[in-house]
C-alpha positions, 0 to 999 in steps of 0.5 A: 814583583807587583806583589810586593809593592804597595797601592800607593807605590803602583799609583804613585808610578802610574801618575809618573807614567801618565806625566810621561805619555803625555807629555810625550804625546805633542801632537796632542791628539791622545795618542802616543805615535812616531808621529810624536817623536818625528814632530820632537825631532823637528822642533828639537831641530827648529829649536836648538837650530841644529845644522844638517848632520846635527839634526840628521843625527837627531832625528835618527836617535828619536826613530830609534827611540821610538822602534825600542818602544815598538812605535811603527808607522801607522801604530798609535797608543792610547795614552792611559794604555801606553801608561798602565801597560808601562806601569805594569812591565815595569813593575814586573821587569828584572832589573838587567832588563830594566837596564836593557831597555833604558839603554835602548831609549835613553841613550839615542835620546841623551844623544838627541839632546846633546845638541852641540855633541859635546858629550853632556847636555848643557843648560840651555840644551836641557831648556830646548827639550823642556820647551818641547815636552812641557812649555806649561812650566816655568823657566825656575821649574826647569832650572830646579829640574836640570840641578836635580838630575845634576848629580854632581853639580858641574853645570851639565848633565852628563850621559850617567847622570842622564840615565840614573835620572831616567832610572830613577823616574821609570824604574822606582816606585817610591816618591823621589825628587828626580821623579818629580822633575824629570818630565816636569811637574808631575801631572795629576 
């Protein structure tokens, strides 16, 4: 499938990947690690001031995040690496795949976001994850972010909301609103 994208297209979607292992990488130390996402789940928890089953549940959705993406103890990937390897994959992938593989990471983390496990991911339970991922961007940034993936404009995000906009930012490699938003502002 490479092949038949274009230059532009192939860099468009690194610069997603890029924003995305950055982001990602909260420990800032240039890698992207399960100590990142034990650290997300601990400020998911400090943040959204979980109870002890809610945060308990959290923290097991991002350890399951983090084993679909091969992230055991001690493993640490560059940043750069992590993106140009997803960039490539995913360039490359079959779309049942692409579907596999997003269900894997995309519903435990939807679950971890869902703070109160109401089956949707309100306003303010969208602003704790920014808080986390991107404290760099405005209040407006993640306003416009969360009414983009709101697909259906009810004031909240639900599981397939949620997952066409994950799709849509891993999987496409044209310009698209979503993937400019779903992790924030794409980084240069």
């Amino acid at each position: 499938m490479m092949s038949s994208l274009t230059e532009k297209q192939c860099a468009y979607h690194l610069q997603k990947m890029r924003t995305r292992f950055n982001r990602l990488d909260l420990n800032h130390d240039g890698f992207i690690s399960r100590e990142d996402y034990e650290l997300m789940a601990t400020k998911v928890q400090e943040y959204g001031k979980l109870n002890a089953e809610n945060a308990e549940s959290t923290r097991n959705a991002f350890m399951t995040v983090a084993d679909a993406l091969g992230l055991k103890p001690g493993v640490k990937i560059p940043v750069e690496e992590a993106a140009r390897k997803a960039n490539r994959e995913f360039s490359a992938m079959a779309t049942e795949k692409q579907l596999v593989f997003l269900k894997a990471t995309h519903n435990p983390l939807f679950d971890a976001l869902d703070l109160n496990k109401d089956g949707h991911i309100s306003s303010d339970e969208f602003k704790v994850y920014f808080q986390i991922i991107a404290p760099d961007i405005s209040e407006d940034e993640v306003t416009h972010s969360f009414n983009v993936i709101d697909s259906n404009k009810d004031g909240e995000i639900s599981r397939e909301e949620f997952i066409a906009a994950a799709f849509d930012f891993l999987h496409c490699f044209e310009e698209t609103e979503i993937s400019k938003v779903f992790f924030g502002r794409l980084l240069s």
